[in-house]
C-alpha positions in Angstrom: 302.4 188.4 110.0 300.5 186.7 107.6 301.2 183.2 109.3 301.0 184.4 112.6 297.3 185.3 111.6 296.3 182.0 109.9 297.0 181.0 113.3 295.1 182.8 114.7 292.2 182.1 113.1 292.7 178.1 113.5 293.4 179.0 117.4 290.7 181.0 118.3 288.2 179.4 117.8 289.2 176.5 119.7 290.2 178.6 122.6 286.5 180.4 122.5 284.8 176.4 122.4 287.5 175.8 126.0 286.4 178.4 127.8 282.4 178.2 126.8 282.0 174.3 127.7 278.8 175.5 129.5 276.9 175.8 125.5 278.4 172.2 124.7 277.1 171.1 127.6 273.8 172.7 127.7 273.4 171.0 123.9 274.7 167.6 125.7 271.8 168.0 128.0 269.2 168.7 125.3 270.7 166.0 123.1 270.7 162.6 125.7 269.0 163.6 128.9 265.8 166.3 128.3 263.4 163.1 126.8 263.3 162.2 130.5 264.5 165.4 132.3 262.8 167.9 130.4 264.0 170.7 128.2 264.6 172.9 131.1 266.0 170.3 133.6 262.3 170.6 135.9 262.3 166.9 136.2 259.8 164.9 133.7 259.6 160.9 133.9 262.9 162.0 135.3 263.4 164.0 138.6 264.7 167.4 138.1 268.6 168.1 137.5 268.9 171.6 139.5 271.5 172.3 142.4 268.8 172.7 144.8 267.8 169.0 143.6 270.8 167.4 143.9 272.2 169.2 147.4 273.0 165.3 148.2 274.6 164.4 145.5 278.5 165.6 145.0 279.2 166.9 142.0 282.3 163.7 141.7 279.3 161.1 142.5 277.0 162.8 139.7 279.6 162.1 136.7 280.0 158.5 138.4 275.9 158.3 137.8 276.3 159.9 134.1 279.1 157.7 133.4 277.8 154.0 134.6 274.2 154.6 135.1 272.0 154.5 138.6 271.3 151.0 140.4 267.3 150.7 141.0 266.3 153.6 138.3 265.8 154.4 134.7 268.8 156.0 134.6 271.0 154.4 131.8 275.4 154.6 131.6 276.9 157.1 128.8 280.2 155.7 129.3 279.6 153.9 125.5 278.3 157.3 124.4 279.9 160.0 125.6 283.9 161.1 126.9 285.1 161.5 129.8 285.2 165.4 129.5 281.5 165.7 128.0 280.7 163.5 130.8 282.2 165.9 133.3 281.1 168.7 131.5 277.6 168.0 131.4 277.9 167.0 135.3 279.2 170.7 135.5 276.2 172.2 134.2 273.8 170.3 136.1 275.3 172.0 139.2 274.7 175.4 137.8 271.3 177.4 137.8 269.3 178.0 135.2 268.8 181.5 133.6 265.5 181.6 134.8 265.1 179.9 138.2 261.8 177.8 138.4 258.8 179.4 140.4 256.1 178.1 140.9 253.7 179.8 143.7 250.3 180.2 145.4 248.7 182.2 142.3 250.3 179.6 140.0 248.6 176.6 141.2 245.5 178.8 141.5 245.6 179.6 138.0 245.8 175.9 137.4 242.9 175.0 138.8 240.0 174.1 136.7 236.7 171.7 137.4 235.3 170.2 134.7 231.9 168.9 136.3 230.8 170.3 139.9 230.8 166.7 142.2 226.9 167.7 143.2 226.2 167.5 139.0 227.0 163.8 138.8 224.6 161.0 139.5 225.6 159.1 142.3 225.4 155.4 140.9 227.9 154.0 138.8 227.2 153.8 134.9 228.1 150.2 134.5 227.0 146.5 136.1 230.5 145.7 137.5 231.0 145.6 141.0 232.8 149.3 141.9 234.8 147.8 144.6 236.8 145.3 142.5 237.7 148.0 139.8 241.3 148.2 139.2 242.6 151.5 137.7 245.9 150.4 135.3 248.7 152.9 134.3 249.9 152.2 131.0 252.8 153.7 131.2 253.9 153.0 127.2 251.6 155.6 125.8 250.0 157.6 129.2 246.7 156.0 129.8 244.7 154.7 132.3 242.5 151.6 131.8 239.7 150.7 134.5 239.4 147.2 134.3 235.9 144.9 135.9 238.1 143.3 138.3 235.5 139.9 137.8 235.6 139.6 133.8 238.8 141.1 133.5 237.6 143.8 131.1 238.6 147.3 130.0 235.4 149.3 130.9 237.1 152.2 129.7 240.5 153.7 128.7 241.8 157.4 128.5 245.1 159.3 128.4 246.3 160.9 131.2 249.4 163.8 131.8 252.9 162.5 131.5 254.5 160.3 133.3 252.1 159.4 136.4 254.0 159.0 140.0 253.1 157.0 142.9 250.5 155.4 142.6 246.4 156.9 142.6 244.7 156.9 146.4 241.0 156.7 146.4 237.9 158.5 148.3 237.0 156.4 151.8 233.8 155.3 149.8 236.1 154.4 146.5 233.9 156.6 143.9 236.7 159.0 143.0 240.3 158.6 142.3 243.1 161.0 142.5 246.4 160.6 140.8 249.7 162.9 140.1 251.8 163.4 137.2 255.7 163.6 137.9 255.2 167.0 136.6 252.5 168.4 139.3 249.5 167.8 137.7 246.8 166.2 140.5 243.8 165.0 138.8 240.3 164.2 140.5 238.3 161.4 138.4 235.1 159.7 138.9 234.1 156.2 138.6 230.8 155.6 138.6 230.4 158.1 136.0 233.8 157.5 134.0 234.3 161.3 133.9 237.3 163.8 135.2 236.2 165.7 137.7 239.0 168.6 138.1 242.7 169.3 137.8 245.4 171.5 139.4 248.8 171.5 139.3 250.5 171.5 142.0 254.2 171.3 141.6 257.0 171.2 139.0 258.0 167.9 140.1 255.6 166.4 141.9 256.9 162.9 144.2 253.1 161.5 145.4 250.0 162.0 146.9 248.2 160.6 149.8 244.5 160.8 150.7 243.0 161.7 154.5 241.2 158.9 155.9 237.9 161.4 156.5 237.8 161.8 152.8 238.4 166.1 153.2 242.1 166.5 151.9 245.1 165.4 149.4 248.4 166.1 150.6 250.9 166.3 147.4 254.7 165.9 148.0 257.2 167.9 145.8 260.3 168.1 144.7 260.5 171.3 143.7 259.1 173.8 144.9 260.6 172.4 147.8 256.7 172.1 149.3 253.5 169.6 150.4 250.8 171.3 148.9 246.9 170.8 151.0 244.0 170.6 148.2 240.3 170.0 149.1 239.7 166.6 148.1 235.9 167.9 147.1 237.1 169.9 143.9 241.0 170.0 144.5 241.1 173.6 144.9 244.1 175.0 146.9 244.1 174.6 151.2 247.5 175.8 152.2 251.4 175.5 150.9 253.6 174.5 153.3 257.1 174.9 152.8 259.6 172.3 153.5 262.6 173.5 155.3 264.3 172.7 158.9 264.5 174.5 161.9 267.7 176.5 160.4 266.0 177.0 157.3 268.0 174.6 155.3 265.3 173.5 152.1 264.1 169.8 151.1 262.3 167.8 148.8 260.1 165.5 150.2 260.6 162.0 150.0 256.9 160.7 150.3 253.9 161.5 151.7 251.4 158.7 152.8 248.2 159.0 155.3 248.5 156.9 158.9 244.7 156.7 159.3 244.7 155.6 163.2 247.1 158.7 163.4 244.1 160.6 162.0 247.5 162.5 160.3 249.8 162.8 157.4 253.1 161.6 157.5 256.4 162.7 155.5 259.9 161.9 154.9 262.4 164.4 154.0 265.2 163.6 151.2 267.2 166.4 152.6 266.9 167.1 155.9 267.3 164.1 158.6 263.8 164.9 159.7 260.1 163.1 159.9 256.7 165.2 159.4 253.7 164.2 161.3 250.6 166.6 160.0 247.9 165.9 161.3 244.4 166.6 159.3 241.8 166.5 161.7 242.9 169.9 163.2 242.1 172.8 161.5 245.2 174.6 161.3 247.4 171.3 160.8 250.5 171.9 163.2 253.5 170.6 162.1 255.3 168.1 164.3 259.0 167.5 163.3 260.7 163.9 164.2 264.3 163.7 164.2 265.2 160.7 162.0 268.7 158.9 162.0 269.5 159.7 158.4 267.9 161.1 155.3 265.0 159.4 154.4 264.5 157.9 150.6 261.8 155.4 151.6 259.7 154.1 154.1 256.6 152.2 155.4 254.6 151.6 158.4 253.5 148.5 161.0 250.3 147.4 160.6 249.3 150.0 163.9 251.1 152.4 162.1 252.8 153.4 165.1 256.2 152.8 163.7 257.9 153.9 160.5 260.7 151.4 159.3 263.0 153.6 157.1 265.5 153.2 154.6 268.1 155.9 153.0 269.7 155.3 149.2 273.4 155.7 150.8 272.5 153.6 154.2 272.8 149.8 153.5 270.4 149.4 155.8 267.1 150.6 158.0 265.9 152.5 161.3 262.8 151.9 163.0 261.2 155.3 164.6 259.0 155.1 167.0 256.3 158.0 166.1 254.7 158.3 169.5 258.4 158.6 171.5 259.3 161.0 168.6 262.9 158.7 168.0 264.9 156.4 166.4 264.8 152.4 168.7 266.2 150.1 166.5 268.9 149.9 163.4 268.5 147.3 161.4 271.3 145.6 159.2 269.9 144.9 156.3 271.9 144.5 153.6 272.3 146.7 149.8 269.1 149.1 149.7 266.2 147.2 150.8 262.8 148.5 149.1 261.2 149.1 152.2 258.4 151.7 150.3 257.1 148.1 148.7 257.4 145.6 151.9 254.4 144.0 153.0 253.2 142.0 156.3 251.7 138.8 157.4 251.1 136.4 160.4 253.9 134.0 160.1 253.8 131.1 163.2 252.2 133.8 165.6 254.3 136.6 165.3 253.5 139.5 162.5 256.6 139.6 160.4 257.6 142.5 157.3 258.8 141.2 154.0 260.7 143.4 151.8 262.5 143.0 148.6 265.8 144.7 148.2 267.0 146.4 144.6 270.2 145.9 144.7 270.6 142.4 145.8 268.4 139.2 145.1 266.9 138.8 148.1 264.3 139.2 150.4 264.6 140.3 153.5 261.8 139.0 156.5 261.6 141.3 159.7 259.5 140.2 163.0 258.3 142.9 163.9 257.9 142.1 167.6 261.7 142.3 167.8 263.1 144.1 165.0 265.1 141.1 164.0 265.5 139.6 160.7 264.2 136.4 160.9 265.4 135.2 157.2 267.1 135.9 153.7 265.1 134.4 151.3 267.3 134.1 147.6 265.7 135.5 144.7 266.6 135.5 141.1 268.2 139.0 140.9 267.6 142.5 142.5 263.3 143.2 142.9 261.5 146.1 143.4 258.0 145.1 143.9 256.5 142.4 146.4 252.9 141.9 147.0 250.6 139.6 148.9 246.7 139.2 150.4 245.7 138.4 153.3 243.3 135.3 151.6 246.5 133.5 149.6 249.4 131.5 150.7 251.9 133.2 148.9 254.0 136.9 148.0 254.6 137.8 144.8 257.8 139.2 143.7 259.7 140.2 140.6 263.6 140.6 139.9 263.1 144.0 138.2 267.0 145.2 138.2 268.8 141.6 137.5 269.7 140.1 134.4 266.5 137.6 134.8 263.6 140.6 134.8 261.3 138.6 132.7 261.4 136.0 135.9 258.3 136.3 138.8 258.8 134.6 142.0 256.0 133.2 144.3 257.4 132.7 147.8 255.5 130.4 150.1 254.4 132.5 153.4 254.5 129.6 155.5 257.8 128.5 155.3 259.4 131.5 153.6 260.9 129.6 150.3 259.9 130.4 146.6 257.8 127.9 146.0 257.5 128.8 141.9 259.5 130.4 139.5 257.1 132.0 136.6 258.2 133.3 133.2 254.9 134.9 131.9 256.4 136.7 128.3 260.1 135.6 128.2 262.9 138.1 127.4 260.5 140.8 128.6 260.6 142.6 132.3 257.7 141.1 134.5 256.7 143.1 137.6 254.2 144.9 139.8 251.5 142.2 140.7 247.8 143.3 142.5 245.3 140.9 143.8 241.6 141.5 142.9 239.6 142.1 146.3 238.8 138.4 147.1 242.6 137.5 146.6 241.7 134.9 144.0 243.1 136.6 141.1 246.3 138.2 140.8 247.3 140.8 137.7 250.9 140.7 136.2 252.5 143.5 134.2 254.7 143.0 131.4 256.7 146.1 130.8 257.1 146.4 127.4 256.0 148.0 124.6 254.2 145.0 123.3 253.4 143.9 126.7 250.3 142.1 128.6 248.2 142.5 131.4 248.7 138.7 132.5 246.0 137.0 135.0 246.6 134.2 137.2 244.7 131.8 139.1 245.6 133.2 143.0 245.8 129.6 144.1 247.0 127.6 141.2 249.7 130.1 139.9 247.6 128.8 136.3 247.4 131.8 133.7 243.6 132.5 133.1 243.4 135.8 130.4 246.2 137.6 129.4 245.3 141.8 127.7 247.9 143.4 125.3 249.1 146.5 126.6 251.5 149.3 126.2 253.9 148.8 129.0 251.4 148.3 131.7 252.7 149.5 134.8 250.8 149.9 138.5 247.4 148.3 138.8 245.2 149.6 142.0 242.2 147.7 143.2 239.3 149.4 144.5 238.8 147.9 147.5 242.3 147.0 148.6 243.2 150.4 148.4 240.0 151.8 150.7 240.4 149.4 153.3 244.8 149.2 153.4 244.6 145.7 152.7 247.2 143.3 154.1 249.7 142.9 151.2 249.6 146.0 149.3 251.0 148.9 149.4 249.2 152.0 151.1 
């Protein structure tokens, strides 16, 4: 009796730790993935790990993701770190709900709300001598700050922190005085720059995708994760318009993908990660009816031609893109690009007469040139490794890419628009990750991150590719000119 209860005791307790692998997953979770995916799996520089946030994802493919890591993310492999049964354990508990499910609703975001100086209060002329329209505002991703920089003398005017982890890129009043930016967890903040002062806040989501700004200068439109919602704010203080909630016709839910403002459309448009659906809203009606487009596939990225009559459209799983033409309402064209071209980041130009799309591709080292006449690809050019970035202006001969994802990230490739070859190879801090160029308004100066911790804002010389200044920064990130932004400027994204 005596032995059989010494057993006992060793057995039990390893029993009671098999059948409770939900507590040594949930301090897996907190141990290697909350830094990024917050403590309570809402999605931080990370998106959230809930089932209603990974509905595409099979529970198989998520362990696959643990285990080696995710092609064109920050999401690292575990195989080194963890077994195979934490690994599947841990995938396990992503797929169940949390005690508490996350809500966040119309009195929530009200609540949120706070204006720090009335618009009316502040004197309408900027503060400094620099010319407003060639500001750029710089994430600095390192250590959550902003810098705006005088886009002529290539100086910090100011620098401040902001909310974790900003998303997507700021957008900008029609008149580029105020600038609006999101925080991966649903902060939207309003901030001016002549004055160098925040103007209000709100949060708008738990995990908040991007923003986009109407073209009257009247409305934000923020895209969410979860809640599964685009949220309207009134650009003038960025107090609440309406929620719209983002589900199909049989009520099945979805994050959105993007939101981004067609200004000759005089209307928001956005892609669905869930659903295989398109959104046109458009703002210039009061009560904002929603059109739905049926799209070939779920939609992780997009873009627009230059008329912004047709969305070119790429999905994560596709190896490949659809054009839609928004006015028929339908898919026209397929296109076989090859791996997951980044169409979110293509660009377009005049090339021999015919307007052509470039657009780099993060999972091969290539880019990929589209006429857009035809839908046909008119060229691969070979890059160093897998980009994510490409940028151009409509005053310089050449595009700017970087090779974000391949083993060479510290290299920056200037392709020649003419005759669509890379006509320089640039490594501005070597052994360090180069990326995300922005020309100044004129296109005679182009800024270069270095993401790293003891990184650099880098300048160039637009025309000679010669280094002119470089800044030390924290992991500088996206930089956002002024006037580019305002006036959707050929080569950068909108």
């Amino acid at each position: 009796m005596q032995r059989l209860s010494l057993l006992a005791a060793v057995l039990l307790p390893l029993v009671a730790h098999a059948e409770s692998p939900k507590v040594d997953a949930e301090a897996l979770y907190q141990q290697h993935c909350q830094s990024c995916h917050a403590p309570g799996r809402l999605g931080a520089q990370g998106p959230a790990l809930l089932p209603e946030s990974l509905a595409r994802l099979p529970q198989k493919a998520a362990v696959q993701v643990i285990r080696d890591g995710r092609p064109a993310t920050q999401m690292p492999a575990f195989a080194e770190q963890l077994s195979s049964t934490q690994i599947d354990q841990l995938a396990a508990y992503l797929y169940q709900p949390p005690a508490e499910p996350p809500h966040w609703d119309k009195a929530a975001i009200r609540a949120s709300h706070t204006v720090f100086t009335p618009r009316a209060e502040l004197p309408a002329k900027p503060v400094f001598k620099a010319d407003p329209l060639n500001l750029f505002v710089v994430v600095e991703s390192g250590n959550h700050h902003i810098n705006i920089l005088d886009g002529d003398r290539f100086e910090v005017i100011t620098r401040f922190p902001t909310h974790y982890a900003l998303h997507g890129g700021p957008k900008f009043s029609p008149d580029g005085r105020f600038v609006f930016w999101a925080s991966r967890d649903g902060w939207v903040t309003q901030y001016d720059l002549w004055n160098l002062k925040p103007v209000a806040q709100i949060r708008a989501g738990i995990n908040t995708r991007n923003i986009a700004s109407s073209q009257d200068g009247r409305y934000l439109m923020v895209a969410n994760y979860l809640p599964n919602s685009l949220v309207v704010l009134n650009a003038e203080d960025l107090s609440l318009n309406r929620i719209i909630e983002v589900k199909d016709q049989q009520g099945t839910p979805s994050r959105v993908s993007a939101v981004y403002t067609a200004p000759p459309r005089n209307s928001f448009i956005a892609a669905l990660k869930d659903v295989e659906e398109i959104w046109e809203i458009p703002y210039d009606q009061t009560d904002m009816p929603l059109r739905r487009i049926r799209a070939g596939d779920y939609l992780d990225d997009f873009s627009f031609d230059p008329d912004y009559r047709h969305l070119l459209a790429t999905s994560r799983d596709s190896h490949g893109g659809q054009v839609i033409d928004l006015d028929a309402g339908k898919v026209i064209k397929k296109i076989p690009l090859k791996g997951m071209p980044h169409l979110g980041s293509g660009i377009t130009w005049q090339w021999q007469g015919r307007p052509v799309m470039a657009t780099p591709n993060i999972q091969q080292g290539q880019l990929s040139v589209i006429a857009l006449d035809n839908w046909q690809i008119i060229k691969e050019i070979p890059t160093e490794g897998p980009g994510f970035f490409l940028r151009s202006h409509a005053n310089s001969p050449y595009a700017w890419t970087d090779v974000f994802f391949g083993p060479n990230q510290e290299v920056v490739q200037v392709i020649d628009k003419a005759n669509l070859s890379v006509a320089k190879t640039l490594r501005p801090m070597p052994g360090k990750n180069a990326a995300h160029v922005e020309f100044d308004r004129y296109g005679k100066h182009v800024l270069l991150s270095v993401w790293d911790k003891d990184g650099a804002l880098i300048i160039y010389n637009a025309d000679t590719l010669e280094e002119i200044k470089r800044l030390p920064m924290n992991k500088p990130s996206g930089k956002y000119n002024v006037f580019n932004k305002i006036n959707y400027a050929e080569g950068t994204s909108h």
